[in-house]
C-alpha positions in Angstrom: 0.0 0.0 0.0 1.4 3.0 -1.3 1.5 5.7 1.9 0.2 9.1 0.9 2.8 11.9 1.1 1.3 15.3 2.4 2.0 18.2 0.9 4.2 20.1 3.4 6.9 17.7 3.2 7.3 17.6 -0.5 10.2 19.5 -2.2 8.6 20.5 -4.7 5.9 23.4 -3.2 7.0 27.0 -4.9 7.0 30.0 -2.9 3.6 30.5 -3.3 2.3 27.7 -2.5 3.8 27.6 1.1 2.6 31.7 1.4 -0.7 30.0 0.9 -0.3 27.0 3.1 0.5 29.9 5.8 -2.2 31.8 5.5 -4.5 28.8 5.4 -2.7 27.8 8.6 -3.7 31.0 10.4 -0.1 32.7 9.9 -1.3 35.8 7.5 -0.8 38.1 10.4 2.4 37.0 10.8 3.7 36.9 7.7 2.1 39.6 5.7 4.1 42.6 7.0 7.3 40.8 6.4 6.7 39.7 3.1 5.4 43.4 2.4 8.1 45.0 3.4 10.6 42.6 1.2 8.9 43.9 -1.5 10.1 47.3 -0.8 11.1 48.6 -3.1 10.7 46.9 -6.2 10.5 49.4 -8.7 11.9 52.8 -9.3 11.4 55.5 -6.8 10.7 59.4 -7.8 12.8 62.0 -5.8 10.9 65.6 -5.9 13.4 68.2 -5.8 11.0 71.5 -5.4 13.4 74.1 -6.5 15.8 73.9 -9.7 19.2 72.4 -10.2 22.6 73.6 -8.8 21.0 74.5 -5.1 21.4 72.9 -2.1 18.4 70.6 -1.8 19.7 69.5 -5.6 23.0 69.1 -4.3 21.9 66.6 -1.0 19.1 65.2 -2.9 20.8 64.0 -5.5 23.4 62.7 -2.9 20.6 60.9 -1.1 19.2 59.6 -4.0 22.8 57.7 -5.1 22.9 56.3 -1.7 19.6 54.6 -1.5 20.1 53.3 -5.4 23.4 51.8 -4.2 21.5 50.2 -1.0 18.6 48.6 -2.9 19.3 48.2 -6.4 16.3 49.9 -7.8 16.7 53.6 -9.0 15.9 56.5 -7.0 15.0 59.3 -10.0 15.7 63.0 -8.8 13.2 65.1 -10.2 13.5 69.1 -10.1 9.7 70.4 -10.3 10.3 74.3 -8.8 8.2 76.9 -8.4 6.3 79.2 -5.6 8.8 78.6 -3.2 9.1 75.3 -3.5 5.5 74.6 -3.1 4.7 73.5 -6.7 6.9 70.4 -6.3 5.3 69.7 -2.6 2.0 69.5 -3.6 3.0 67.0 -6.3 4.3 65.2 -3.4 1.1 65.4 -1.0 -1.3 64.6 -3.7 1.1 61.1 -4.3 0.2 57.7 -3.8 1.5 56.6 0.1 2.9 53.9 -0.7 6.9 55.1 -0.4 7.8 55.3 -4.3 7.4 58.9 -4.5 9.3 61.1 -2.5 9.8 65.0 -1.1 14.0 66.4 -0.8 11.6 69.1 1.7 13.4 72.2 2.9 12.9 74.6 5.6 12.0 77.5 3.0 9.4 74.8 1.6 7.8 73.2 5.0 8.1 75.5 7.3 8.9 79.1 5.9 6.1 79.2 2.2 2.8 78.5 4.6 3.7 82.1 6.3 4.1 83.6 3.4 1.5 81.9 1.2 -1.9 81.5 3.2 -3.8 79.4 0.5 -1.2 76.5 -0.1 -2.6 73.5 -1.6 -1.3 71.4 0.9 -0.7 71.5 5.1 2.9 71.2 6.0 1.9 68.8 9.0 -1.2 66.6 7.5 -0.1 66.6 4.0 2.9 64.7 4.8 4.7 62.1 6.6 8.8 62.8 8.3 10.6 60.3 7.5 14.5 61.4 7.7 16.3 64.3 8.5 19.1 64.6 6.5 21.5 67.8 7.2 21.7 70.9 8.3 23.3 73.9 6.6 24.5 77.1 7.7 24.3 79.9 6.0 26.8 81.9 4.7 26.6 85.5 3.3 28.6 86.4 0.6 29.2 89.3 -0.8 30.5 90.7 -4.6 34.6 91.6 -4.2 33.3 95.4 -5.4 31.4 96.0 -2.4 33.5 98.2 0.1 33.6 96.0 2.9 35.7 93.8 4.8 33.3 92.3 7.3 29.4 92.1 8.5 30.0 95.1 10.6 31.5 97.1 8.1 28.5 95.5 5.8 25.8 96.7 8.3 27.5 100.2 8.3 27.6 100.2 4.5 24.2 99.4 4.4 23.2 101.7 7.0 24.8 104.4 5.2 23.8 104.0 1.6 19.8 102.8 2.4 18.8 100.7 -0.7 22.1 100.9 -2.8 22.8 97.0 -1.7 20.9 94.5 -3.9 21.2 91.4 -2.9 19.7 87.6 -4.8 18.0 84.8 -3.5 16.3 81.8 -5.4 12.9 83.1 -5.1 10.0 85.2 -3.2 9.9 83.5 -0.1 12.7 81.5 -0.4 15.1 80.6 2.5 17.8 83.1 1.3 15.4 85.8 1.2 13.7 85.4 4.7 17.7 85.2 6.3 18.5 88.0 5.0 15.0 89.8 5.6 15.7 88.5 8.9 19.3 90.2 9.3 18.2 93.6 8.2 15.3 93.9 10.4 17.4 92.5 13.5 19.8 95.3 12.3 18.0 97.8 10.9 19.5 98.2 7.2 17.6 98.5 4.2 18.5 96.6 0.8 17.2 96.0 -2.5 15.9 92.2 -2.9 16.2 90.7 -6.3 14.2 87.4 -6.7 15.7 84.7 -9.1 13.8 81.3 -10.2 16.5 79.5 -8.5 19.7 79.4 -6.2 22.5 78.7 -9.2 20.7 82.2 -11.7 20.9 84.2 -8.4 25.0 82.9 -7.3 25.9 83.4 -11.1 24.4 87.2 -10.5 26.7 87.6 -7.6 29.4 86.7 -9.4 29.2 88.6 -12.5 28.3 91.6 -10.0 24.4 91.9 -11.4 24.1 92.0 -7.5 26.3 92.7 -4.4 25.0 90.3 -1.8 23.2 86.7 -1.1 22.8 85.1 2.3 22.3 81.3 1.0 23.4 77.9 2.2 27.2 77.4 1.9 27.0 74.6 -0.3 25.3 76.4 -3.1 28.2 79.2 -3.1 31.6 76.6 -1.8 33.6 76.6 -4.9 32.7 80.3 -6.0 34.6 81.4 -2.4 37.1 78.8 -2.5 37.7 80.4 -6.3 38.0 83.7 -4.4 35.2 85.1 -6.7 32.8 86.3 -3.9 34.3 86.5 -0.3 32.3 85.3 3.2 31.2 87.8 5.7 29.2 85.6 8.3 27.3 82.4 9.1 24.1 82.0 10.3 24.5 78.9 12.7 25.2 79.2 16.4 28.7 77.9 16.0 31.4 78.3 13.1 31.4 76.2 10.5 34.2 73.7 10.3 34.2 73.9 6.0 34.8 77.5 7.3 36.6 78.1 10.6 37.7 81.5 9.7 34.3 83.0 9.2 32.5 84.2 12.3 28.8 83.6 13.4 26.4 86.7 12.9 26.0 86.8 16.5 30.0 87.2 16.5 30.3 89.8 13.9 27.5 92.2 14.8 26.7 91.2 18.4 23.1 89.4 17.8 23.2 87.0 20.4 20.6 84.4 19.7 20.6 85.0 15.5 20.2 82.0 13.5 18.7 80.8 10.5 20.4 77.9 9.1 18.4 75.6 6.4 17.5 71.8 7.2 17.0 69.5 4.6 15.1 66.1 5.2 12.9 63.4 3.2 9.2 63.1 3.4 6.6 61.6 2.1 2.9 61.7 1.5 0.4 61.4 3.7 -0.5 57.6 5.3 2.6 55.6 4.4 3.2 52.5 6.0 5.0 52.3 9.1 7.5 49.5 7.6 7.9 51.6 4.7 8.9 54.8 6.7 11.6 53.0 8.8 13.0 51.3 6.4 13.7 54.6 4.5 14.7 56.3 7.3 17.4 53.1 8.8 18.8 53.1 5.1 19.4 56.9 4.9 20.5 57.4 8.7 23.0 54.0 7.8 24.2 56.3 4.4 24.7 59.6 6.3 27.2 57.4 8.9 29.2 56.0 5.7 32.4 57.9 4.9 31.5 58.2 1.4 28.4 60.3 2.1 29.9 61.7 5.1 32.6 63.2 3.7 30.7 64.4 0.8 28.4 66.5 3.1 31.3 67.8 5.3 33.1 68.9 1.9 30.0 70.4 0.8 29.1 72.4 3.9 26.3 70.5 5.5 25.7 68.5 8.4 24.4 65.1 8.7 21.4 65.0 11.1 20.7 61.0 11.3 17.6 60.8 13.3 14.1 59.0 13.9 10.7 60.6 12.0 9.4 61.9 15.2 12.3 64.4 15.5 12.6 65.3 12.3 9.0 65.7 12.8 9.2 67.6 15.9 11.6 69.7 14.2 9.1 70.4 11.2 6.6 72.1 13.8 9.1 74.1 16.0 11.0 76.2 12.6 6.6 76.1 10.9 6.0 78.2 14.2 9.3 79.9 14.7 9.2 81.6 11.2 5.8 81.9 11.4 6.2 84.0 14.0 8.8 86.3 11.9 6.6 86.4 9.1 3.9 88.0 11.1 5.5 90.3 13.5 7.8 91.6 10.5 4.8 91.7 8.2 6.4 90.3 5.1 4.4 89.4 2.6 5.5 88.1 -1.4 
């Protein structure tokens, strides 16, 4: 008599058939999320970057983007969508699937600075989208044309002081995060400039260096080479300490006696609204894991910025302090677009 052989010990069963046999068995529950989040990811993955190329979120995006490519094996696309502050390339974002294959480079200028400034967004910098990884921090640096009679941000601020309006100085846009620093520096110091808004960080540093302009206050990886070139020269960070990439250059609170002044950009992935909680930690372990490599670590330090490896409820946390901070600015500084 010829026994019969049952069907979990035969060799032969495919994948599929023993995910089936599980979930018949009452394992689903069990199984599910783990075979879900193998799947991840297993096609390519969009990277918004919401302002044009050459700037810093282009320059760390694109950075982040090589990383996680390396990691996983499936490409991480950058895609520069700018406009509005940033904005037009977030709401792309918030209206996304949640299912992790689309993806936000967000900014300070575009999550936490464009709702003061623009009251009608399509999109709510808190419920629209979900933290998932802080990636660096940047400093600020302003930088000034070799032309302009000064040697320092004190002489700057005296300069300024004494020629009201004669200083024009670029950002990369209405609202952007160069513009509100140095918004921010001349109403803590009482000078009056000239803005000149540019669709984008690179048009407003080439305007600086062909002396269209005299001044920008942007993030220093955006303007690194053009000083290390000795084509525009550095007055003054924004952060609360000196920046290593640039130990010579004092803080603003240094140079003019602001105690408390910053405004240093942050740069961090999000995503839409609702992703999976698998999804989200995965992301965030593989880009924390890339910002501790020396590759990428290097890289940042070279360029300026500093990596912030973190969970999503920090970078989270640190979402809602700088959206009431500079909202705060915004409205007691009435600045509008």
């Amino acid at each position: 008599m010829t026994a019969l052989r049952s069907p979990l010990n035969s060799a032969s069963l495919d994948r599929r058939q023993w995910v089936q046999l599980a979930l018949a068995g009452g394992l689903g529950a069990t199984l599910a999320p783990a075979f879900a989040q193998a799947k991840y990811p297993n096609k390519a993955i969009r990277m918004i970057i919401p302002f044009t190329p050459g700037g810093s979120a282009d320059i760390l995006g694109r950075a982040i983007g090589h990383e996680l490519t390396t990691a996983w094996g499936q490409s991480v696309v950058p895609e520069n969508i700018a406009g509005a502050g940033g904005s037009i390339g977030a709401d792309r974002v918030a209206k996304a699937a949640g299912d992790g294959y689309t993806l936000l480079m967000g900014h300070v200028g575009t999550l936490a600075i464009t709702p003061g400034l623009y009251p009608k967004l399509p999109y709510d910098p808190l419920k629209s989208f979900t933290p998932i990884a802080w990636v660096a921090r940047v400093p600020n640096v302003l930088v000034v044309h070799p032309s302009l009679p000064v040697k320092d941000l004190a002489s700057f601020i005296a300069y300024a002081k004494a020629n009201p309006g004669k200083i024009n100085y670029s950002s990369g846009g209405n609202g952007s995060a160069a513009h509100m620093t140095m918004a921010y520096l001349a109403q803590q110091t009482g000078i009056d400039m000239q803005h000149v808004p540019y669709k984008g960080t690179a048009p407003a540093v080439n305007d600086l260096v062909a002396g269209q302009v005299q001044a920008l206050f942007t993030g220093v990886p955006a303007v690194l080479a053009q000083l290390r070139a000795g084509q525009i020269k550095a007055s003054a960070v924004s952060s609360p300490q000196r920046v290593s990439i640039l130990p010579d250059v004092p803080t603003v609170a240094e140079a003019a006696a602001l105690r408390g002044f910053e405004a240093d950009q942050w740069y961090g992935v999000v995503g839409p609204a609702r992703m999976p909680a698998d999804v989200v930690a995965r992301i965030n372990a593989q880009i924390n894991a890339s910002l501790k490599s020396p590759a990428i670590l290097e890289r940042l330090q070279n360029e300026g910025a500093q990596p912030m490896p973190s969970s999503p409820a920090v970078f989270g946390e640190l979402i809602a302090k700088d959206l009431a901070r500079w909202g705060k600015v915004i409205k007691d500084n009435h600045m509008t677009l």
